[in-house]
Backbone as XML, in Angstrom:
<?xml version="1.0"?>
<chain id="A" units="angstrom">
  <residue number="1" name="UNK">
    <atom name="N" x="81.267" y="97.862" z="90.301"/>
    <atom name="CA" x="81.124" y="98.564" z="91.564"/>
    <atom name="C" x="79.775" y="99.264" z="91.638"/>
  </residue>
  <residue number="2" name="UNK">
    <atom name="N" x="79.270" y="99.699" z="90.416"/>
    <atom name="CA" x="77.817" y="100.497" z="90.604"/>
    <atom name="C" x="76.826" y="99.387" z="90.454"/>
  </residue>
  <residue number="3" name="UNK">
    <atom name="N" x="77.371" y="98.249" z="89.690"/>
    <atom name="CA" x="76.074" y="97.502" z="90.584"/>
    <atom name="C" x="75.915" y="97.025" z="91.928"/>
  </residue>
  <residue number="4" name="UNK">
    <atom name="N" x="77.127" y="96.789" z="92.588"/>
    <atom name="CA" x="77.249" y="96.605" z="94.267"/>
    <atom name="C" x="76.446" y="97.598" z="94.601"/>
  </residue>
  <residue number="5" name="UNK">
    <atom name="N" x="76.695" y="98.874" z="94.520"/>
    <atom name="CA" x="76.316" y="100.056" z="94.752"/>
    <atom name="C" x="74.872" y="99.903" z="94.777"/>
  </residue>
  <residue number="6" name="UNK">
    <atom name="N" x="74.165" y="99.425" z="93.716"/>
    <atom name="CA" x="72.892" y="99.500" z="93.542"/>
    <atom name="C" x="71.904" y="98.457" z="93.883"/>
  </residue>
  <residue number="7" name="UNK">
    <atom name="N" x="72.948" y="97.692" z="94.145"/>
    <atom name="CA" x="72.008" y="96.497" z="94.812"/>
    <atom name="C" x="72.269" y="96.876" z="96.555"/>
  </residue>
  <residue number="8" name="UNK">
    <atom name="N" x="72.958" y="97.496" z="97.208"/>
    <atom name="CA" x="73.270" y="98.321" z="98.166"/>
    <atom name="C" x="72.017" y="98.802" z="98.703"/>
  </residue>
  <residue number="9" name="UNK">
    <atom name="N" x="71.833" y="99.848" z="97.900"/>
    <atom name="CA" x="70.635" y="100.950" z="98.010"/>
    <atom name="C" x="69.263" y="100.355" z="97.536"/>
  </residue>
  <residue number="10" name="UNK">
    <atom name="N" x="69.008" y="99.206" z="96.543"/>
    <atom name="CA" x="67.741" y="98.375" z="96.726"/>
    <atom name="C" x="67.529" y="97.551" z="98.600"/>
  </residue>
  <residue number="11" name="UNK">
    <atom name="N" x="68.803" y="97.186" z="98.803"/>
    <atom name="CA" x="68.178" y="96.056" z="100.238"/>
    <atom name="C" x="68.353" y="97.030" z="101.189"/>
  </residue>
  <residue number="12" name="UNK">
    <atom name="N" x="68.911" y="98.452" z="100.972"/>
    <atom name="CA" x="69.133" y="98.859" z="102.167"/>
    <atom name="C" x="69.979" y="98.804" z="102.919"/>
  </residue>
  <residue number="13" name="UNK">
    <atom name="N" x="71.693" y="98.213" z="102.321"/>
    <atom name="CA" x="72.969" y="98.327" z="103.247"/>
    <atom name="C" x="73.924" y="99.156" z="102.329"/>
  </residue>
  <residue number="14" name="UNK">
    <atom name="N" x="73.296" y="100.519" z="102.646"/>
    <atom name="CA" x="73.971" y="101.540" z="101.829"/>
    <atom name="C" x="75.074" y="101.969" z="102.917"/>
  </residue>
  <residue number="15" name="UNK">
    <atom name="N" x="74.306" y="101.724" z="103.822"/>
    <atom name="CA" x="75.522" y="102.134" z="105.367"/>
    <atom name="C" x="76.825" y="101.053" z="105.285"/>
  </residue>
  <residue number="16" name="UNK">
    <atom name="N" x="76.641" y="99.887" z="105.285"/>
    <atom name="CA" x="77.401" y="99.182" z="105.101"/>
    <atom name="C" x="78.481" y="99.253" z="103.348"/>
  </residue>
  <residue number="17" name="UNK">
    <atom name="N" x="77.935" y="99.619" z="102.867"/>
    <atom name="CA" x="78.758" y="99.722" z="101.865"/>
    <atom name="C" x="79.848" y="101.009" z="102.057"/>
  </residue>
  <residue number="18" name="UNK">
    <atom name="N" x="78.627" y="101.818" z="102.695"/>
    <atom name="CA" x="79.841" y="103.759" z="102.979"/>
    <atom name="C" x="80.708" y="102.873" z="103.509"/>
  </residue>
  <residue number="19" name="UNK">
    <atom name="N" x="80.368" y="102.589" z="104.098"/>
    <atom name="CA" x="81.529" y="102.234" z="105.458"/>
    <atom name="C" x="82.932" y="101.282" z="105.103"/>
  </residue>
  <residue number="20" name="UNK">
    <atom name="N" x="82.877" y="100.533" z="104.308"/>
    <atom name="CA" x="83.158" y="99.591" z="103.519"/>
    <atom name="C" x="84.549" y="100.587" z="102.678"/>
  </residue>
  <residue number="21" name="UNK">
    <atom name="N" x="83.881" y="101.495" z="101.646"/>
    <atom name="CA" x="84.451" y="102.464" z="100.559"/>
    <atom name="C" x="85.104" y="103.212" z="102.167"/>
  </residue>
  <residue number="22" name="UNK">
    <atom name="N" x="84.815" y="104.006" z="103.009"/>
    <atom name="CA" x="85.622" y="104.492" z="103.761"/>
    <atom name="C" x="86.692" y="103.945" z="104.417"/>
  </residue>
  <residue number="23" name="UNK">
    <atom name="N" x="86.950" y="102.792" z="104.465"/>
    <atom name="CA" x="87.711" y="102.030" z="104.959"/>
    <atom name="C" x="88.906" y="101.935" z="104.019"/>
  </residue>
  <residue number="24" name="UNK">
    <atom name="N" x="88.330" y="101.526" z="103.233"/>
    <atom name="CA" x="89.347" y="101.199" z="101.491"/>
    <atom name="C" x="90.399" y="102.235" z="101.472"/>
  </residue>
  <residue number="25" name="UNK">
    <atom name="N" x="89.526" y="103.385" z="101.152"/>
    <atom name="CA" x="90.055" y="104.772" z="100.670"/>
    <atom name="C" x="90.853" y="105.118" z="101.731"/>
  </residue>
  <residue number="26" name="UNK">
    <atom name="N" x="90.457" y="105.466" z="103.079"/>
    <atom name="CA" x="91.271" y="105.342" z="104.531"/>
    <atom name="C" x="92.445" y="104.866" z="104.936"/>
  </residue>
  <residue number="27" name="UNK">
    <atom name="N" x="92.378" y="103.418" z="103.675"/>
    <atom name="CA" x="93.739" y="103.244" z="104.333"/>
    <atom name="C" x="94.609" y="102.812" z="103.131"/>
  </residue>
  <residue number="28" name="UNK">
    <atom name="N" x="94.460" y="103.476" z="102.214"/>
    <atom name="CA" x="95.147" y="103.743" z="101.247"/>
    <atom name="C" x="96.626" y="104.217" z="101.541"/>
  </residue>
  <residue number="29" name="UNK">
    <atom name="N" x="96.251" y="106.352" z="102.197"/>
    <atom name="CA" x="96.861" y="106.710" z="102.281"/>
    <atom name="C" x="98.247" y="106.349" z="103.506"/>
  </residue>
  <residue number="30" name="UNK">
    <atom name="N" x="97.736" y="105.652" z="104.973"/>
    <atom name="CA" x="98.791" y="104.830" z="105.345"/>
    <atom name="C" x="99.428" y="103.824" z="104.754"/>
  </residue>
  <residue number="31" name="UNK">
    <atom name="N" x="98.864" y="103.097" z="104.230"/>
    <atom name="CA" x="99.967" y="102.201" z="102.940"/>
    <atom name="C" x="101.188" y="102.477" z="102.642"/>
  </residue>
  <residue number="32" name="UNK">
    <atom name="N" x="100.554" y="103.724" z="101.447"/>
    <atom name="CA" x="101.665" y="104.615" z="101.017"/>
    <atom name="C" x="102.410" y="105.098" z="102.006"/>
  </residue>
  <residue number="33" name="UNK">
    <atom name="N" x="102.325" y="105.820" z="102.805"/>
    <atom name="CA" x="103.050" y="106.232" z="103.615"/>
    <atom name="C" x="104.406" y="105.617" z="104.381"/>
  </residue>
  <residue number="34" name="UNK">
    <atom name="N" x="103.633" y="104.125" z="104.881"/>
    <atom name="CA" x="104.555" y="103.416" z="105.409"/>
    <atom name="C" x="105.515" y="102.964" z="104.246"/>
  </residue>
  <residue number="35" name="UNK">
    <atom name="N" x="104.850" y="102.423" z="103.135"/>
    <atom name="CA" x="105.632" y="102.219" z="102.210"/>
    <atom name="C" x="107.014" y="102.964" z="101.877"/>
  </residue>
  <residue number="36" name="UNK">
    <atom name="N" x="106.709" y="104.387" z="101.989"/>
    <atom name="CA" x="107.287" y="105.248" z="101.764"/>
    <atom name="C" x="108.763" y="105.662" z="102.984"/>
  </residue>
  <residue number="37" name="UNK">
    <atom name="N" x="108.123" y="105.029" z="103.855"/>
    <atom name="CA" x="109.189" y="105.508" z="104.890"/>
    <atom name="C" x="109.680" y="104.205" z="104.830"/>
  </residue>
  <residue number="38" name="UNK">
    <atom name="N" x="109.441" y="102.900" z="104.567"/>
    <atom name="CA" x="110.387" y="101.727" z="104.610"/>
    <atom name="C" x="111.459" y="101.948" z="103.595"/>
  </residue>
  <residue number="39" name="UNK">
    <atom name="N" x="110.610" y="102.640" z="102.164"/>
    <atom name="CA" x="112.105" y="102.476" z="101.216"/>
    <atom name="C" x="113.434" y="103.882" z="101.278"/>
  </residue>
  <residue number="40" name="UNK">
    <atom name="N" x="113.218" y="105.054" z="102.079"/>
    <atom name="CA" x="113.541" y="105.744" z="102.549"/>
    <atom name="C" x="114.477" y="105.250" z="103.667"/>
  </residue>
  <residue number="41" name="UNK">
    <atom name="N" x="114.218" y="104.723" z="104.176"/>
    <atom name="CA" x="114.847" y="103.803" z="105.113"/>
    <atom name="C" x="116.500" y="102.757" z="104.529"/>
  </residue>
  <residue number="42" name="UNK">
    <atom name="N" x="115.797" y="102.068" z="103.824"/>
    <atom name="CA" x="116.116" y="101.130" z="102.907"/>
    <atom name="C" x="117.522" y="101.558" z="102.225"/>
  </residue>
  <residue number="43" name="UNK">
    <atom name="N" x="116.661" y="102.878" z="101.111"/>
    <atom name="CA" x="117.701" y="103.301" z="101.238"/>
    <atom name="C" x="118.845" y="104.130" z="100.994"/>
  </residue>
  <residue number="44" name="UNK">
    <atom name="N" x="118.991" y="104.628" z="102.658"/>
    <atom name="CA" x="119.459" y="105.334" z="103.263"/>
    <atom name="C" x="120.666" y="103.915" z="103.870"/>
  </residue>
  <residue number="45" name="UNK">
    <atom name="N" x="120.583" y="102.943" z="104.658"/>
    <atom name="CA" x="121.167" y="101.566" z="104.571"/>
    <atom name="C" x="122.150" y="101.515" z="103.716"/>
  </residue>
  <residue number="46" name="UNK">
    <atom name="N" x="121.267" y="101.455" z="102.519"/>
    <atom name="CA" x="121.822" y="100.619" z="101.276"/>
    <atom name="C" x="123.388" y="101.505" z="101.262"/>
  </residue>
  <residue number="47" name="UNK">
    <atom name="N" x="123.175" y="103.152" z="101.731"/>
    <atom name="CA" x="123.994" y="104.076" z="100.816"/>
    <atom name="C" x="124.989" y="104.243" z="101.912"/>
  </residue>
  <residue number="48" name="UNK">
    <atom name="N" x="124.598" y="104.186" z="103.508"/>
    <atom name="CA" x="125.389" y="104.509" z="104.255"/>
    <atom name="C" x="125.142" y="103.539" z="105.222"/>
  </residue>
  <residue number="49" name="UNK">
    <atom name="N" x="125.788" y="102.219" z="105.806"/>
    <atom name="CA" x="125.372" y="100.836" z="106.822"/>
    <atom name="C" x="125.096" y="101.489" z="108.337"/>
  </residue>
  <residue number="50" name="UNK">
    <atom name="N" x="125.779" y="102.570" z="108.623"/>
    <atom name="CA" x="125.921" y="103.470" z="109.831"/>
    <atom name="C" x="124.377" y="103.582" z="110.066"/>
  </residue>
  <residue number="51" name="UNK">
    <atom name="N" x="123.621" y="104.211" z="109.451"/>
    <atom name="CA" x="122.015" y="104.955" z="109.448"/>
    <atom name="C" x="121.072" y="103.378" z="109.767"/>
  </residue>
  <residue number="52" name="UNK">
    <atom name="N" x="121.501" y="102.378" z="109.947"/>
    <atom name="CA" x="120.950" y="101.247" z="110.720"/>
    <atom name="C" x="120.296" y="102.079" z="112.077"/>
  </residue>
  <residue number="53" name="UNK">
    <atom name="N" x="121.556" y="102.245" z="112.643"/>
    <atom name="CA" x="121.058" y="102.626" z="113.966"/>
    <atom name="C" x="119.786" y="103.272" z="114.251"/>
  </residue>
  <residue number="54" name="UNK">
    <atom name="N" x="119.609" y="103.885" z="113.057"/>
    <atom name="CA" x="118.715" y="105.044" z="113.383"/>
    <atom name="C" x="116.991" y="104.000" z="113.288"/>
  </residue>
  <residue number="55" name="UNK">
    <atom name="N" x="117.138" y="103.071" z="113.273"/>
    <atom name="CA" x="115.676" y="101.765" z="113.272"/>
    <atom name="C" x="114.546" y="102.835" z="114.228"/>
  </residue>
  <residue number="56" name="UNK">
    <atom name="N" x="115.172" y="102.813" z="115.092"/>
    <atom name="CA" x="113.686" y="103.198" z="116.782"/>
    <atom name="C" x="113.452" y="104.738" z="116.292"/>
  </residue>
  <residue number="57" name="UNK">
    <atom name="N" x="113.789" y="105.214" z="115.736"/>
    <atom name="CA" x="113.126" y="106.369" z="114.929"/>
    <atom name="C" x="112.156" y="106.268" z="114.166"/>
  </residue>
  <residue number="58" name="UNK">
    <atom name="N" x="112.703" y="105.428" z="112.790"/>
    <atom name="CA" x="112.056" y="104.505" z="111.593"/>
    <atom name="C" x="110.606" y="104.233" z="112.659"/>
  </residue>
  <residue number="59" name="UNK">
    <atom name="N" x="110.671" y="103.750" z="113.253"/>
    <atom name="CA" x="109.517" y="103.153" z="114.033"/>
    <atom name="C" x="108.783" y="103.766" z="114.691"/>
  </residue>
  <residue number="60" name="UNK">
    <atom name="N" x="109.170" y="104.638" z="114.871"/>
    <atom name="CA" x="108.398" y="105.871" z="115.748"/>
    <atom name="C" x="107.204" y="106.600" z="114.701"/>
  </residue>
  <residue number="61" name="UNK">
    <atom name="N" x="107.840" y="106.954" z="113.264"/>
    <atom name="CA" x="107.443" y="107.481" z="112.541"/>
    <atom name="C" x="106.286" y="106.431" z="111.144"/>
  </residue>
  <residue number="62" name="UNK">
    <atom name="N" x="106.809" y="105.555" z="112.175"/>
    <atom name="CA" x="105.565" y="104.507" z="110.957"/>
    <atom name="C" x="104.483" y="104.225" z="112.142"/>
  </residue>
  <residue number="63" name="UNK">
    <atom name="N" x="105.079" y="104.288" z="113.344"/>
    <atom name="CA" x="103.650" y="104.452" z="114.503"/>
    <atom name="C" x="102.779" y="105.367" z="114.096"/>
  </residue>
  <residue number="64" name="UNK">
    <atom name="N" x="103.325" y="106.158" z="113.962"/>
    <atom name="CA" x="102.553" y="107.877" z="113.861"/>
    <atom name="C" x="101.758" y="107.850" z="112.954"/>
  </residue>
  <residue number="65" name="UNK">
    <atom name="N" x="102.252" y="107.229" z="111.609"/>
    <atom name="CA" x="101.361" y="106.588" z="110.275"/>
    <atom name="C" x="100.260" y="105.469" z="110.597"/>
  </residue>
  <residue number="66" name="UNK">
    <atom name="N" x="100.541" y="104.521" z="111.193"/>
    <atom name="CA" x="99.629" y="103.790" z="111.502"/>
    <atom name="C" x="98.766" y="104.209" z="112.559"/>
  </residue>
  <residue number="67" name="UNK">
    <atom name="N" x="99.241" y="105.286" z="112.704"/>
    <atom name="CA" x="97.402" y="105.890" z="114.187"/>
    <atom name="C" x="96.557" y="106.637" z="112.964"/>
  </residue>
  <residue number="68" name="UNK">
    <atom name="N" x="96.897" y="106.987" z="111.583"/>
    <atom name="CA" x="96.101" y="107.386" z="111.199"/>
    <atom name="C" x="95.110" y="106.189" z="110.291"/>
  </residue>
  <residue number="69" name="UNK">
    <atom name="N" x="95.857" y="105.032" z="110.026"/>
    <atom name="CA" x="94.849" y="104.029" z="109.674"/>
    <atom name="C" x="93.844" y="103.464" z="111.083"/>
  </residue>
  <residue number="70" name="UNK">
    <atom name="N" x="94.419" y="103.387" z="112.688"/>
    <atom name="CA" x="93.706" y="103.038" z="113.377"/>
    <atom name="C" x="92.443" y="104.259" z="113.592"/>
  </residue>
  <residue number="71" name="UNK">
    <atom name="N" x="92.769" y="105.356" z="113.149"/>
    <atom name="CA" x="91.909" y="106.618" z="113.644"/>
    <atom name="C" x="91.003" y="106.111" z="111.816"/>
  </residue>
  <residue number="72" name="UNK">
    <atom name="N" x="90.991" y="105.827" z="110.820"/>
    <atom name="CA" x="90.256" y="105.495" z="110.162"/>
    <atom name="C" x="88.928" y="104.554" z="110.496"/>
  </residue>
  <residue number="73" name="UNK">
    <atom name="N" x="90.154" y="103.126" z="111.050"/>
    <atom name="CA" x="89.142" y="102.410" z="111.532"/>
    <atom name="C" x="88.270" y="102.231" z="112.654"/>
  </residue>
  <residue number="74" name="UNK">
    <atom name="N" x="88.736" y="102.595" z="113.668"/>
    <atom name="CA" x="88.086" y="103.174" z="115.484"/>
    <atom name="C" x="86.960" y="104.140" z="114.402"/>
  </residue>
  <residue number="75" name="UNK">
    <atom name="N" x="86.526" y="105.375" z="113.371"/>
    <atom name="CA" x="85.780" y="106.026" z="112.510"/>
    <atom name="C" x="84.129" y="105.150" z="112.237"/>
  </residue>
  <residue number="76" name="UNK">
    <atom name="N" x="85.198" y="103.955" z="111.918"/>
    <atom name="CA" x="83.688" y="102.806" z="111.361"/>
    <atom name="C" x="82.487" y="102.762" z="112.635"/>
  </residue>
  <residue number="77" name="UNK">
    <atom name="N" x="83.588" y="102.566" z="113.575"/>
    <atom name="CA" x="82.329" y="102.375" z="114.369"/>
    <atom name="C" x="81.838" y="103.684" z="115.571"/>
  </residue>
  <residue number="78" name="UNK">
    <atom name="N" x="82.573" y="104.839" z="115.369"/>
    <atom name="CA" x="81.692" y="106.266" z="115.973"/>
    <atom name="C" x="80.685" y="106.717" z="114.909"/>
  </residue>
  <residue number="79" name="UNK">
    <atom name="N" x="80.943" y="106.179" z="113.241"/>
    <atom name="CA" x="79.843" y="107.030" z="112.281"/>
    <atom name="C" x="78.512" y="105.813" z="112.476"/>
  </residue>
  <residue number="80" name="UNK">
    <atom name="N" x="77.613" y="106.378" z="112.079"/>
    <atom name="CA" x="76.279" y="105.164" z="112.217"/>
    <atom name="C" x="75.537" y="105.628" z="111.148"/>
  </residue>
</chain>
């Protein structure tokens, strides 16, 4: 990675690389997140079949997670 890095900053697409590592790191933490609310989900199912219903919630709350990976990436292109 530090030679990417450094061959980066020889040609001059050091911007492109930030941007690159911000992205990565950015959307790490939605990953997890969603991850986190699928097996929560899961199970909750597994333990009680009733808590199905409750899906359009589930979904509401992995929306909410995924505006913070779209607010990562919509980021790439307001930073310059």
């Amino acid at each position: 990675m530090l030679n990417t890095l450094y061959m980066a900053a020889l040609t001059g697409n050091v911007e492109v690389v930030g941007k690159g590592i911000m992205l990565g790191v950015g959307m790490i933490g939605p990953g997890i997140g969603v991850g986190l609310i699928g097996n929560a989900f899961m199970n909750a199912v597994g333990r009680n079949p009733e808590a199905a219903k409750f899906l359009g919630q589930i979904l509401v709350f992995v929306a909410t997670v995924e505006l913070m990976a779209l607010l990562v990436f919509a980021s790439l292109f307001i930073i310059k």
